[in-house]
C-alpha positions as CSV (number, residue, x, y, z in Angstrom):
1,X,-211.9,-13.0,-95.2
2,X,-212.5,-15.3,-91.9
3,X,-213.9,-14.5,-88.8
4,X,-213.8,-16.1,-85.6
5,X,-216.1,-15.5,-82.9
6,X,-215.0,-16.3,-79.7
7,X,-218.4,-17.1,-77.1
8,X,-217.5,-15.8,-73.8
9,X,-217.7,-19.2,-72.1
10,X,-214.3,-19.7,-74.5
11,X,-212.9,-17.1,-73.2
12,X,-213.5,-17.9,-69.8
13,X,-211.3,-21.1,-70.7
14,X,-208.8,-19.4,-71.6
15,X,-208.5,-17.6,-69.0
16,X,-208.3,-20.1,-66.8
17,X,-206.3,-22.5,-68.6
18,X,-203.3,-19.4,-68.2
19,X,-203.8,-19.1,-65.1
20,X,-203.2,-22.8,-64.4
21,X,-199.9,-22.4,-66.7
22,X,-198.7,-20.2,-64.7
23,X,-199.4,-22.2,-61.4
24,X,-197.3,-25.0,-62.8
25,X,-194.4,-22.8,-63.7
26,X,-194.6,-21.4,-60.4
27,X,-194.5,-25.0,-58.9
28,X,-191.9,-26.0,-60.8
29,X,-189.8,-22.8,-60.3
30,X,-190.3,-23.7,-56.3
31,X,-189.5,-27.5,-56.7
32,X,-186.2,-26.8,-58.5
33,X,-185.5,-24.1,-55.7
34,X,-186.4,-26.4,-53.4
35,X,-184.0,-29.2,-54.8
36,X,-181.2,-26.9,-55.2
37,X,-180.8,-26.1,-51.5
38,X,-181.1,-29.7,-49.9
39,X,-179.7,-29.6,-46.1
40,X,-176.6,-31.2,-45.2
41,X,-176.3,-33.1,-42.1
42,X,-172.7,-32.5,-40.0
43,X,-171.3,-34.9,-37.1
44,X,-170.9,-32.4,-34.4
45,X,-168.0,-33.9,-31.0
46,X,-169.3,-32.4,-27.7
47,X,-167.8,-34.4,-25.9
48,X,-164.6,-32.2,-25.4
49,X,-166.7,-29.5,-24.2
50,X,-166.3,-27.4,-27.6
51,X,-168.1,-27.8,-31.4
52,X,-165.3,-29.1,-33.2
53,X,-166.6,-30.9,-36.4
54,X,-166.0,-34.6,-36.8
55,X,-162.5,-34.5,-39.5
56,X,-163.6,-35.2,-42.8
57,X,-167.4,-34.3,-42.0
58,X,-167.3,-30.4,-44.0
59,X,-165.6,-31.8,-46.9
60,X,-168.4,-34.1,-47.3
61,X,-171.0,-33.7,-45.3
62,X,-173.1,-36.8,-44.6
63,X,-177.1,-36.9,-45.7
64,X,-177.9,-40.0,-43.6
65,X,-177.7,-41.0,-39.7
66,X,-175.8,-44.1,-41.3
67,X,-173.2,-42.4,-42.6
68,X,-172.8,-40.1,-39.7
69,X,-172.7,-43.0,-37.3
70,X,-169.7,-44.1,-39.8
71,X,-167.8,-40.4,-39.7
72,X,-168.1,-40.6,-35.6
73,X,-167.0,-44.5,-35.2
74,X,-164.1,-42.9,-37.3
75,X,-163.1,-40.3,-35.8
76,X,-163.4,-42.0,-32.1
77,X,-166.8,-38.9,-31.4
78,X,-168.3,-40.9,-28.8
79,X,-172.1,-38.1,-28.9
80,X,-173.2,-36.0,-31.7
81,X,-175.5,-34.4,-32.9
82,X,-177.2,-33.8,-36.5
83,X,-176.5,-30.3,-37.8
84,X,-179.0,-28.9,-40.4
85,X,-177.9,-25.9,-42.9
């Protein structure tokens, strides 16, 4: 028969080292939440005095100015505006 005594500066690690588990599983659980609800950017035409969407621009939305600049060009939007969801 074995036994194992534990000093209480060992258990003192070990109670730490759980609690920094559970900080990284916390992180990670907020990084993949984080990830999973990325904002999408809209071309918004004021320019007829209403917020009519650019066509094409729900569908799929745009995630750069670039591509938004493209959308309005398109869709003859002379001034928009970035919309963030």
């Amino acid at each position: 028969m074995s036994m194992f005594v534990f000093t209480q500066a060992a258990h003192g690690f070990y109670k730490y080292k759980d609690v920094i588990a559970l900080g990284a599983l916390l992180w990670l659980v907020l990084l993949l939440i984080g990830c999973s609800t990325s904002r999408k950017e809209y071309v918004v035409n004021f320019t007829r005095g209403n917020d009519t969407t650019a066509q094409g621009s729900h569908e799929r939305p745009c995630q750069t100015v670039k591509h938004c600049q493209i959308l309005a060009d398109r869709d003859g939007v002379r001034s928009y505006w970035m919309v963030y969801q």
